[in-house]
N, C-alpha and C positions, 0 to 999 in steps of 0.2 A: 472529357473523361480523364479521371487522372491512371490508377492501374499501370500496368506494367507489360509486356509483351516482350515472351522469349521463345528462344525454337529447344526443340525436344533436351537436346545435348545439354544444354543448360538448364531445362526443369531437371532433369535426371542427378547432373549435380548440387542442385539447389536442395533438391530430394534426400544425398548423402551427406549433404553439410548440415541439414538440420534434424536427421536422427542422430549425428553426431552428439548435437547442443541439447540432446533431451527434448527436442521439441517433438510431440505424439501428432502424426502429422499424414494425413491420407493420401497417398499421392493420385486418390482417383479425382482429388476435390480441386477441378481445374476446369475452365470452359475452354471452347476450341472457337473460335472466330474467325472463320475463311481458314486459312495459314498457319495462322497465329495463337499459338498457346498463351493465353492470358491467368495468372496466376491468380487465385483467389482464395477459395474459404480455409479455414480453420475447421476444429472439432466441430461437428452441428452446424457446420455452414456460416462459425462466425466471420467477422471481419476482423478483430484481433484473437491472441495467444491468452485468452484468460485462466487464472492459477485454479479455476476450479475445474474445469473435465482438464485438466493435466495431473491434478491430485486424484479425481477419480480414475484417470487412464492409470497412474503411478500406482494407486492401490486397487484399485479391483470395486472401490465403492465407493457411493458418497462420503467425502470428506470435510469436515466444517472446522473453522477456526475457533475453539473456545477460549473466549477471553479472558485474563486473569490478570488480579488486581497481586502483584506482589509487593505492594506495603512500601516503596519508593520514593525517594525524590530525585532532584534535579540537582548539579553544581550553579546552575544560574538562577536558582531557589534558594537554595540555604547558604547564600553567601563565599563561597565555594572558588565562583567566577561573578558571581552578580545574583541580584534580588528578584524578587516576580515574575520568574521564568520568560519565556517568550511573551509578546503583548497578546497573541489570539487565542492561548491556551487556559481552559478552565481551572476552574480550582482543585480539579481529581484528574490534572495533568490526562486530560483527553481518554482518560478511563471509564466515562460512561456509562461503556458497555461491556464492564468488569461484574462478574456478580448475581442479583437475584433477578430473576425475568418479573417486568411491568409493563402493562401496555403501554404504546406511544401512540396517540393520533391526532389530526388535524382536527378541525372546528366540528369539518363535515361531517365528521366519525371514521376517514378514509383512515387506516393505516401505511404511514408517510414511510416512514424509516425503518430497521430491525428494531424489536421490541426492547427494551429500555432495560437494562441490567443496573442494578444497585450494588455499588463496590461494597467489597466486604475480604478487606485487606488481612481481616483476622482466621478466616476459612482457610484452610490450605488449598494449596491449588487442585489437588483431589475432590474434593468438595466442590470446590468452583466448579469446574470440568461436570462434575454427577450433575449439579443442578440446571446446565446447560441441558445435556443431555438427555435430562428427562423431559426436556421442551421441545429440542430438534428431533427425539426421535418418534414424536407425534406424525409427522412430517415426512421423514428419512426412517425406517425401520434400520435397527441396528447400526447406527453413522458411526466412522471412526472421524478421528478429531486430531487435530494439530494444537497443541497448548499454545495459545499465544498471549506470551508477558509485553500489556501491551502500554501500559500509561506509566505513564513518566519516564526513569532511565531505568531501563531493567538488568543491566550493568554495573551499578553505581554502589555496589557493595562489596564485602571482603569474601573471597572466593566460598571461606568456610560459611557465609549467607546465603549466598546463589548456590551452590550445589546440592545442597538439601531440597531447597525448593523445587528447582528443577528436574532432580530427581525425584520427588514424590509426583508431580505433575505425569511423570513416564510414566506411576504405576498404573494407573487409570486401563483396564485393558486394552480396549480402544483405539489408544495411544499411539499415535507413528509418528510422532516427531514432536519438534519444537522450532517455534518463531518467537524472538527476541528481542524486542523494540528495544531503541539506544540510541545515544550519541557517537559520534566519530570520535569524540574525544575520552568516549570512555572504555575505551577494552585496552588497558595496559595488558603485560606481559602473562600477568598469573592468569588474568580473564579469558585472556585469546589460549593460553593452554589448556585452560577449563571448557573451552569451546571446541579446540579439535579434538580432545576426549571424545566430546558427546556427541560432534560430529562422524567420528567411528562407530558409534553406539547407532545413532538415528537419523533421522533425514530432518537435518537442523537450517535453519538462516536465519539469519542475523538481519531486523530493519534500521534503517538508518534514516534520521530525522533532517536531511539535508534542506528541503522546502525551496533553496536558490541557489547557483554557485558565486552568485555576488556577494562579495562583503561588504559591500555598501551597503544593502538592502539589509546582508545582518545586521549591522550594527541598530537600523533601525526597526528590527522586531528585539530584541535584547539576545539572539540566541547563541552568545555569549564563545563560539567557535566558529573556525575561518575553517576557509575549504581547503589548505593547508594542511590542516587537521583530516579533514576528509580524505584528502588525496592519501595521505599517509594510513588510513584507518583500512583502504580499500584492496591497497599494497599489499598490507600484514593479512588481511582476508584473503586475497587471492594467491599471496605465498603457502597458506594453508589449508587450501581447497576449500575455505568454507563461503557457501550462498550466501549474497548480499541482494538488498531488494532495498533500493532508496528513495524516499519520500520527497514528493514535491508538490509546492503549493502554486496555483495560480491567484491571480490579483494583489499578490503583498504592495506592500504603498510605495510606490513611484516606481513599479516596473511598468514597462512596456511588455506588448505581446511578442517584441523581437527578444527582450530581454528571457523574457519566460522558453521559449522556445531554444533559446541559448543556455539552456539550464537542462532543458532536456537533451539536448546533442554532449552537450560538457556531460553528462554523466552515461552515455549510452556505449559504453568500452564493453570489453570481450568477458570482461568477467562476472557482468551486469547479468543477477538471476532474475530478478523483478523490479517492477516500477510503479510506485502510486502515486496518482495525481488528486488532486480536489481543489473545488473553489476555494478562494478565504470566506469564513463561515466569522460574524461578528455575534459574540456570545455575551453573555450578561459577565456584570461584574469583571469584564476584564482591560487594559490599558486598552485593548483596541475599541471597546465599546466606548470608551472617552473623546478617542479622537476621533469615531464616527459619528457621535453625535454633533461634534465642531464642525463636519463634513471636510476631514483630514483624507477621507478614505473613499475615492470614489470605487465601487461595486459593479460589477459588471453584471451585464445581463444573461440571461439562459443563452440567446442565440450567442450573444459572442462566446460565452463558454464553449458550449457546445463548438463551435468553429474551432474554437483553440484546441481544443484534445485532438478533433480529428486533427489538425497539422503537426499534433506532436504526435497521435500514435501514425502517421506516413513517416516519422525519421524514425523511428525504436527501430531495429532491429529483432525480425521478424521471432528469431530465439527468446528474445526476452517475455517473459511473462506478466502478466499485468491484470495486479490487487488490485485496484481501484480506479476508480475513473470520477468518481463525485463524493461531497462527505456525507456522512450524517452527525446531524446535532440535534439533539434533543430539543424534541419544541420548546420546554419549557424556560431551555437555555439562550436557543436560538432568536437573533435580532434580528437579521438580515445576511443575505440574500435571502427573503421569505420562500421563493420558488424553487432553495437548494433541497426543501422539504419533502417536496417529491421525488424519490430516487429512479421512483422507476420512468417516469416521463425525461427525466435527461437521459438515462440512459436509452433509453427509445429515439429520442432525437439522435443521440449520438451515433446507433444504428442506421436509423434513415438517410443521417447527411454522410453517413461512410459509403451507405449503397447508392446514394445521389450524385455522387462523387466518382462509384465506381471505384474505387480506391480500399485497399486493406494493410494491415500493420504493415510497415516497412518497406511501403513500395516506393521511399523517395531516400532511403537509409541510405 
């Protein structure tokens, strides 16, 4: 059994330190074993701090991320810092699911992933949000929504670009906030003022496209910024109270599972709002579908996936919230890992070996 065991004195401040950190937290949700208070579930009895019943605990209701296509590039795109963005990134810079709702399903007819949105960079992000919305609220009666600008750098423009957008995006009734995909290296000085604006205004945060803290490993996906950049990106965010939630990949070519694990402890600091993880996903038409067809790129399997997360979400600290745990890639995109297809079977596994384990977020942090 992995778990944790403390006596009262210490669940009770365990208790205070994390309504401190915003974390919506039951303090009845604990088993008692002989003695010994053994700390356990989250909202609904998870094993990790997931950002959705903390968005619904934060608002009072279902809350869904609408994704939005704002019309973007990359500096490692348009010559900037370097050419053809990262090597696993698609040609709609991982915007997929920007857009008009399509189905997505396997052979079987199973629906594998969330349903398949068609970018439409030309919509304002109002329109994007409406058209979302009339599909979620099939689902969720009257859902509110978090705008989230999510493909390519959503940053990466002159303040008088990004504020309009971002602003029409709030009119949406709905609306309680914004999520802002981006590089570390791109929120200069007018951006990060344009941020704690709207940070006053809404309940905002900023993602960050880290995927490793080696730059070894950058240099070999092309993602064109050092963690340098990052350290300093995370600085200037956390001098200005705004939420940061950093992206990271498992499998990139020639890490190790000590290396990947060392990626998630380097970025697990006090100011760390959220945390996404996902396999490496080999997509069509992109550098890394070249070098996997060389067999440049060995792939990992479900079970060792699965294994990995659980050892990274035992270090996260228990506050931090956590977007994702696996990706999705459109079939039609998707090369390999064929089994990353089904989301919800890894996520079920990842369940099973947390409760296997006996083990929940942060009990080795």
């Amino acid at each position: 059994m992995y778990g944790f065991s403390l006596n009262l004195p210490v669940l009770i401040s365990i208790i205070s330190s994390v309504k401190h950190q915003e974390l919506y937290f039951n303090p009845r949700q604990y088993i008692i074993k002989g003695k010994q208070i053994i700390m356990l579930l989250f909202k609904n009895g998870a094993r990790y701090h997931s950002i959705g019943p903390y968005l619904t605990e934060r608002f009072g209701r279902r809350t869904f991320k609408a994704a939005i296509d704002g019309g973007f590039t990359c500096p490692n795109r348009d010559g900037t810092k370097g050419r053809g963005g990262c090597i696993y990134c698609s040609e709609k810079g991982s915007g997929e699911y920007a857009g008009i709702v399509t189905d997505s399903r396997s052979a079987d007819g199973r629906i594998t992933v969330p349903l398949r949105l068609e970018a439409t960079a030309t919509a304002s992000p109002y329109e994007q949000i409406r058209s979302q919305v009339s599909f979620i609220e099939k689902k969720w009666p009257s859902p509110l929504c978090i705008a989230y600008f999510q493909n390519f750098t959503n940053t990466y423009a002159p303040v008088e670009i990004l504020e309009p957008l971002y602003r029409n995006a709030l009119t949406w009734p709905n609306c309680v906030g914004l999520a802002i995909a981006t590089r570390p290296d791109c929120i200069d000085d007018s951006v990060l003022r344009l941020l704690e604006q709207l940070n006053q205004e809404t309940f905002l945060w900023v993602e960050l496209g880290l995927q490793t803290t080696s730059d070894r490993t950058a240099a070999i996906i092309n993602r064109c910024c050092s963690m340098q950049d990052y350290e300093d990106c995370v600085r200037r965010l956390g001098r200005s109270g705004i939420r940061y939630v950093t992206h990271l990949m498992f499998g990139l070519p020639g890490e190790t599972p000590a290396t990947m694990l060392k990626s998630v402890a380097d970025i697990c600091r006090d100011g760390l709002f959220g945390i996404k993880l996902h396999m490496l996903n080999v997509l069509k038409d992109t550098p890394l579908e070249k070098m996997w067809l060389q067999e440049q790129v060995p792939l990992m399997s479900q079970e060792e996936y699965i294994s990995l997360v659980c050892d990274a979400l035992e270090i996260i600290p228990r506050h931090v919230t956590i977007h994702r745990l696996t990706g999705d890639a459109p079939l039609d995109l998707l090369r390999a890992p064929l089994w990353s297809q089904y989301k919800k079977d890894v996520l079920n596994g990842i369940n099973k070996e947390m409760k296997r384990r006996g083990s929940v977020q942060g009990c080795r942090a």
